[in-house]
TIROMI-425803 format. One record per residue: residue number from 1; x, y negated, z of N, C-alpha, C in turn; residue in one letter. Coordinates in nm, 4 decimals. Layout:
N
<NUM,<X,Y,Z>,<X,Y,Z>,<X,Y,Z>,"A">
...
REM end
This chain:
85
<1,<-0.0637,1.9477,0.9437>,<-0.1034,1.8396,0.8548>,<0.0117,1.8111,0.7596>,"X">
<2,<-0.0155,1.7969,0.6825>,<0.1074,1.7657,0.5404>,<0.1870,1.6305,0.5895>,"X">
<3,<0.2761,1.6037,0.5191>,<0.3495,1.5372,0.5409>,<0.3265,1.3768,0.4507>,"X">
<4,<0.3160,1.2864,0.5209>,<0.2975,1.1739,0.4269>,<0.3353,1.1578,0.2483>,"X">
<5,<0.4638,1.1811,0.2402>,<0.4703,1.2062,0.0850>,<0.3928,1.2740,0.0309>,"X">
<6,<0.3263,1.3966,0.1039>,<0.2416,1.4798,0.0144>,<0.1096,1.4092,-0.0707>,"X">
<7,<0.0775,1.3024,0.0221>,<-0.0053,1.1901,-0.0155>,<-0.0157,1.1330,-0.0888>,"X">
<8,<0.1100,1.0679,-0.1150>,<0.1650,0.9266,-0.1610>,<0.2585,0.9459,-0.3087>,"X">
<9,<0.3508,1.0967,-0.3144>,<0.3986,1.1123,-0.4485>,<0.3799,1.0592,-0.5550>,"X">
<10,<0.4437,1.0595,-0.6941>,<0.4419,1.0154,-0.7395>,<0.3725,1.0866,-0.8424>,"X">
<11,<0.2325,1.0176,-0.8997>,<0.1408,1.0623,-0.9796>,<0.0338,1.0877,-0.8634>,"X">
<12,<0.0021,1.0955,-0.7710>,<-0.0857,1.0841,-0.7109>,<-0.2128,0.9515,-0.7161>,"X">
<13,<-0.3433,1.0043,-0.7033>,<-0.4240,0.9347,-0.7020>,<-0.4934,0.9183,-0.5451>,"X">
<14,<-0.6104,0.8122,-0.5894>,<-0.6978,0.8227,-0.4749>,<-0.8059,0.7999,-0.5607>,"X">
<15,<-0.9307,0.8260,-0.4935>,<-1.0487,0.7666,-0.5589>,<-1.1644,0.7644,-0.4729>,"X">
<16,<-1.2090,0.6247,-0.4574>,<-1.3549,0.6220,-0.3930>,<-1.4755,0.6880,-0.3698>,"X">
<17,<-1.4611,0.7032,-0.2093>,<-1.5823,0.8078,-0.1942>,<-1.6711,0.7418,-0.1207>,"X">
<18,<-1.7006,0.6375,-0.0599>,<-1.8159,0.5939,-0.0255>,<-1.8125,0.4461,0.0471>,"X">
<19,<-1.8955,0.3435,0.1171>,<-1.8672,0.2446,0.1817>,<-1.9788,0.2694,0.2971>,"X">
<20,<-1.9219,0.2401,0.4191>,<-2.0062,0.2503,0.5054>,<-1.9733,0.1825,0.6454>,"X">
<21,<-2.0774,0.0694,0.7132>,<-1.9801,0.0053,0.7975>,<-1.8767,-0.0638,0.8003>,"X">
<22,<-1.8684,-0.1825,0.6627>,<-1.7444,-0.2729,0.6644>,<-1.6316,-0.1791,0.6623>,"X">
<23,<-1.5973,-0.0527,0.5835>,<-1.5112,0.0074,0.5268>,<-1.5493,0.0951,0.4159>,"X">
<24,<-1.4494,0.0637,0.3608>,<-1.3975,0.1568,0.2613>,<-1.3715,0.2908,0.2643>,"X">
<25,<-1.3997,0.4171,0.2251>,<-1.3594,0.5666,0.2130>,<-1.3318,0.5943,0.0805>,"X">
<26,<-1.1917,0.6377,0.1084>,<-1.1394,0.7295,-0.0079>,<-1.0781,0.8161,0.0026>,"X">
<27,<-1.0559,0.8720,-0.0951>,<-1.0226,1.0453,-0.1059>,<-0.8813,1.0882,-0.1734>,"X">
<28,<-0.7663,1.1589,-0.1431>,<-0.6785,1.1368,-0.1848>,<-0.6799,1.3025,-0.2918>,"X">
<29,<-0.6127,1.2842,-0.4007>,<-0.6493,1.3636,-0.4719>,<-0.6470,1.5705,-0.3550>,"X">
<30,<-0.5768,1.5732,-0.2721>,<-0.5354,1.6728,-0.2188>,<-0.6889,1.6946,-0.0946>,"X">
<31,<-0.7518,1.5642,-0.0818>,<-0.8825,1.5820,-0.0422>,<-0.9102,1.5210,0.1263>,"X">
<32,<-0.8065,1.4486,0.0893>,<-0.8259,1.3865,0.2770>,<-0.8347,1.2618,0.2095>,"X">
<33,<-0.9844,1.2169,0.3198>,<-1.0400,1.0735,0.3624>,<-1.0088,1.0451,0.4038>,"X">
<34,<-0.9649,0.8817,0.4045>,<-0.9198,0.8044,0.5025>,<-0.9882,0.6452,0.4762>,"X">
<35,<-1.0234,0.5789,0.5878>,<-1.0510,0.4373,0.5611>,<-0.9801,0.3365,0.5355>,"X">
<36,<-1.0732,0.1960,0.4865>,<-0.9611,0.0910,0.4030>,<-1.0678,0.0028,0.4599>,"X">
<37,<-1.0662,-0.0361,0.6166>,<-1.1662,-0.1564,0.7059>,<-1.1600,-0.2753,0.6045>,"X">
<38,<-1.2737,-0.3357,0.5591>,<-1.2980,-0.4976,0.4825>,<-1.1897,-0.5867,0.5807>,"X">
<39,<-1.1688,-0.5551,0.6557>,<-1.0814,-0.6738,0.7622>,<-0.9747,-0.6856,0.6803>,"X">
<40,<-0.9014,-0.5570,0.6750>,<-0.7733,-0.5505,0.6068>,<-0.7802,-0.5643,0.4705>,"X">
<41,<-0.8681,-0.6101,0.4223>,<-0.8708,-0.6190,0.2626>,<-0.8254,-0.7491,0.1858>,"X">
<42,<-0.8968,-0.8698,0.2710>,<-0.8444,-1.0127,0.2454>,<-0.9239,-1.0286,0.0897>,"X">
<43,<-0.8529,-1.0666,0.0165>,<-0.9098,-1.1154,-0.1313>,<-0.8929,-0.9877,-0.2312>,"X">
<44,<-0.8054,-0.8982,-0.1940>,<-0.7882,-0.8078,-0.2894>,<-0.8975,-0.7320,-0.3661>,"X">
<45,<-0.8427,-0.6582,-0.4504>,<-0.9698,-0.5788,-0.5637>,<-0.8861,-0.4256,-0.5321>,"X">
<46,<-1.0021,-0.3674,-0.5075>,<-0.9741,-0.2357,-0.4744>,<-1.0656,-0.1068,-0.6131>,"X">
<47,<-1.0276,-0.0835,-0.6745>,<-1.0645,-0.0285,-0.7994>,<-1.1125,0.1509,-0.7422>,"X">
<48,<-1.1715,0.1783,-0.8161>,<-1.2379,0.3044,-0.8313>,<-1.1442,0.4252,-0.7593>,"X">
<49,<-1.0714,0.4293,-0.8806>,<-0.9193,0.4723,-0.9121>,<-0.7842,0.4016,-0.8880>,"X">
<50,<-0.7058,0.4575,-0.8260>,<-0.5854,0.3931,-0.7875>,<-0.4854,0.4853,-0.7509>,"X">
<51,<-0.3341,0.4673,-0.7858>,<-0.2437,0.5252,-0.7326>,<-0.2585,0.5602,-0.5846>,"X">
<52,<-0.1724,0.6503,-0.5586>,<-0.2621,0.6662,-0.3934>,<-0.1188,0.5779,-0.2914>,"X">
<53,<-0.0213,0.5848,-0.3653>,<0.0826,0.4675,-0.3100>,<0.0699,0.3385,-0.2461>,"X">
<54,<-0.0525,0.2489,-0.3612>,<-0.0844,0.1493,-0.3071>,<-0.1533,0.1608,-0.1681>,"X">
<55,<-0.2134,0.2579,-0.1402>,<-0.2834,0.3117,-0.0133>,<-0.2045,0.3739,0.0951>,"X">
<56,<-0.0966,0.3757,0.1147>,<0.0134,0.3976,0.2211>,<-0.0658,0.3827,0.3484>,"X">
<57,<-0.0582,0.2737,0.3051>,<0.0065,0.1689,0.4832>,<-0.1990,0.2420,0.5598>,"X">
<58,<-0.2740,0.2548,0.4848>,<-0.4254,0.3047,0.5524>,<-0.3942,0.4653,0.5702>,"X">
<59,<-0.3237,0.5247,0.4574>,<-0.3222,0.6723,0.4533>,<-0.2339,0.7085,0.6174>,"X">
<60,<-0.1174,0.6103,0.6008>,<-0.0324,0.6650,0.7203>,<-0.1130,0.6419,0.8589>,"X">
<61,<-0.2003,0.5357,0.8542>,<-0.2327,0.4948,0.9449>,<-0.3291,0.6010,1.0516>,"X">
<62,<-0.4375,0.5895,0.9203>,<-0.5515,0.7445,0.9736>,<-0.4619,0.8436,0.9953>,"X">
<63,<-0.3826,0.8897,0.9095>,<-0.3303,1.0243,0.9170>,<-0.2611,1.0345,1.0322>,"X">
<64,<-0.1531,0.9427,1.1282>,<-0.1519,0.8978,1.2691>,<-0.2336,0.9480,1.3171>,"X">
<65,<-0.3461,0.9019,1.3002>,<-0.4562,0.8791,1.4317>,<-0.5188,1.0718,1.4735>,"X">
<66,<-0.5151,1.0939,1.3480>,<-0.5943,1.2147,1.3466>,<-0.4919,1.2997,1.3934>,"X">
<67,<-0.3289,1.3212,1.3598>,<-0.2517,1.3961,1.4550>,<-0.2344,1.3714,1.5703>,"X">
<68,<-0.2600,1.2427,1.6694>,<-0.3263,1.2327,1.7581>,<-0.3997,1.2939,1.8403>,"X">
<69,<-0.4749,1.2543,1.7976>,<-0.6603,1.3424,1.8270>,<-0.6288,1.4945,1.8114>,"X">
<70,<-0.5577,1.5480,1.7307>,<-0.4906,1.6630,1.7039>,<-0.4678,1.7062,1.8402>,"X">
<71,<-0.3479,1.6528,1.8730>,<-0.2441,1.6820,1.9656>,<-0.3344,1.6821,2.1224>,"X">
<72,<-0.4179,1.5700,2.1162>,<-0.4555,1.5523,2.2606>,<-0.5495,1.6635,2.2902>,"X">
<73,<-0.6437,1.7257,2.1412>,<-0.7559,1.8195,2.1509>,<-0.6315,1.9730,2.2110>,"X">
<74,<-0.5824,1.9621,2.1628>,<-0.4649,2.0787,2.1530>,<-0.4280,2.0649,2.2828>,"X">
<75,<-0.4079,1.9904,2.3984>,<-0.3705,1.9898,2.5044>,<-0.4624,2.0510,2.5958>,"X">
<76,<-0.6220,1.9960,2.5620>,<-0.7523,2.0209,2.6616>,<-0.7802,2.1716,2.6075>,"X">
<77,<-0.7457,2.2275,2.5109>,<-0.7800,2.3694,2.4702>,<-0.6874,2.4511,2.4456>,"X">
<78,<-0.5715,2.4396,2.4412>,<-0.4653,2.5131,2.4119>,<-0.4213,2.5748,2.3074>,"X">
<79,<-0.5105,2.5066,2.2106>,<-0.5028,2.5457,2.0960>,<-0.4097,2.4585,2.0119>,"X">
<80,<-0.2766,2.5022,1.9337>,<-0.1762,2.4528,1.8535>,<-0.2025,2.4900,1.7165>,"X">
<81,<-0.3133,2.5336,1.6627>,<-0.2986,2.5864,1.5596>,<-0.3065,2.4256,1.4500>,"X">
<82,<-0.2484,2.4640,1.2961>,<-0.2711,2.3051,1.2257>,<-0.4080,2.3122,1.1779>,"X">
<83,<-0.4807,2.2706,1.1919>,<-0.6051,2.2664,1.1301>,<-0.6454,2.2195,1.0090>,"X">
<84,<-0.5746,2.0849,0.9755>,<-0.5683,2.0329,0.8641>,<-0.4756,2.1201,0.7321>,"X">
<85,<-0.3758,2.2112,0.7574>,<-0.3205,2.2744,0.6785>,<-0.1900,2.2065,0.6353>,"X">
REM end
């Protein structure tokens, strides 16, 4: 899996890909989804288009979770390969 900066650089975008379930999905220009839960949103305006910076703190978060899930699938199968690239 890439490395958080790969994400987040500078000139990077994100852009909205769908709402479903009191969250948010978006797409980071390199093509990984990640959610933005209404919980965590508060009053803010979340635009179409957006630097993908402002989106850190959700990008790091999923992206966590899924090397995770990574790691634990990788334990029950023995499989280490990166999947995400």
């Amino acid at each position: 899996m890439k490395a958080l900066v790969e994400y987040v650089k500078e000139g990077k975008t994100v852009k909205f890909a769908y709402y479903r379930e009191n969250t948010l999905w978006y797409e980071t220009d390199c093509g990984f989804i990640f959610p933005v839960p209404l919980s965590d949103t508060g009053t803010a305006t979340f635009p179409a288009n957006d630097k993908a910076i402002m989106f850190m703190r959700w990008i790091r978060k999923y992206r966590d979770e899924m090397i995770k899930e990574e790691d634990l699938r990788n334990v029950f199968t023995g499989n280490d390969e990166d999947l995400c690239g």
